[in-house]
C-alpha positions in Angstrom: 0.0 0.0 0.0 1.3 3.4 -0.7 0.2 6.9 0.0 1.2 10.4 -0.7 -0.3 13.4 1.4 0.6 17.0 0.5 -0.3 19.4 3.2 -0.7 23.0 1.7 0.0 26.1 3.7 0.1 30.0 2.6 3.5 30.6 4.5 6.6 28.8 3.8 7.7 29.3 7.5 4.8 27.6 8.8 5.7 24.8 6.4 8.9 24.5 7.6 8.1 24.0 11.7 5.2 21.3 10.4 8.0 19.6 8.3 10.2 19.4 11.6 7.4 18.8 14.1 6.7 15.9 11.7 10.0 14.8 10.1 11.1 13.0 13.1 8.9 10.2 12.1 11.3 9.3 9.2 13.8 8.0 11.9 12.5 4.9 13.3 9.6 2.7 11.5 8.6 -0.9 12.0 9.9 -3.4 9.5 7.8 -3.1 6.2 7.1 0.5 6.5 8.7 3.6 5.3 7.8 7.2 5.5 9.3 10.1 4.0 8.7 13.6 4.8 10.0 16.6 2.6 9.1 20.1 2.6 8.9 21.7 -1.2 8.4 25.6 -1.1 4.8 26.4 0.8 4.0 22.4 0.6 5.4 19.4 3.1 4.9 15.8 1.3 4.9 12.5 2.9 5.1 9.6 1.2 4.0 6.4 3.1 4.7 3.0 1.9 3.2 0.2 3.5 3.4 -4.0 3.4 0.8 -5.0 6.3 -2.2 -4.7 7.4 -4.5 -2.1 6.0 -5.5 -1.0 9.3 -1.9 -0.5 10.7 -1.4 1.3 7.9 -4.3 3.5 8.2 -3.5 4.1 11.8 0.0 5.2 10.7 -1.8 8.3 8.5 -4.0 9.3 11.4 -0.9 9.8 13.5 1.1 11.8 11.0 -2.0 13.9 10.3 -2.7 14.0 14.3 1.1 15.2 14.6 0.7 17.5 12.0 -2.4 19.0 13.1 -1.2 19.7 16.7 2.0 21.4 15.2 -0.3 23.8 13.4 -2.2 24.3 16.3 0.2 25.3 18.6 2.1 27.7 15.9 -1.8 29.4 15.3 -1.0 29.8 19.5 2.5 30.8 19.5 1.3 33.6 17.0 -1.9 34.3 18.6 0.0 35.3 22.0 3.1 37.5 20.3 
């Protein structure tokens, strides 16, 4: 099973801290699965690759889009309180 999500944002900074809240995922993955992050301009990319269980694998996307939606929240808060 493969998978590519592209999360769009309108600054390139914001962009950036999601790529490194997230990228740390790219270190350690169980046996059969790889994910890679990269961040292009305004976009960050992850490419998930998967030979298991659809339902680990689904799991696996809900975590980087959990990960990635907490980073954005606590930028929006970060900003919010400057």
């Amino acid at each position: 099973m493969q998978s590519q999500i592209i999360l769009k944002y309108d600054d390139e900074k914001i962009a950036a801290a999601v790529f490194k809240a997230i990228s740390p995922d790219n270190l350690k993955t169980p046996e059969g699965l790889s994910i890679r992050t990269l961040k292009h301009g305004k976009n960050v990319v992850t490419e998930i690759t998967f030979r298991g269980r659809f339902l680990t694998f689904l799991a696996t996307i809900d975590d980087l889009l959990f990960s990635a939606s907490t980073a954005e929240k606590s930028i929006k808060t970060v900003r919010n309180h400057r």
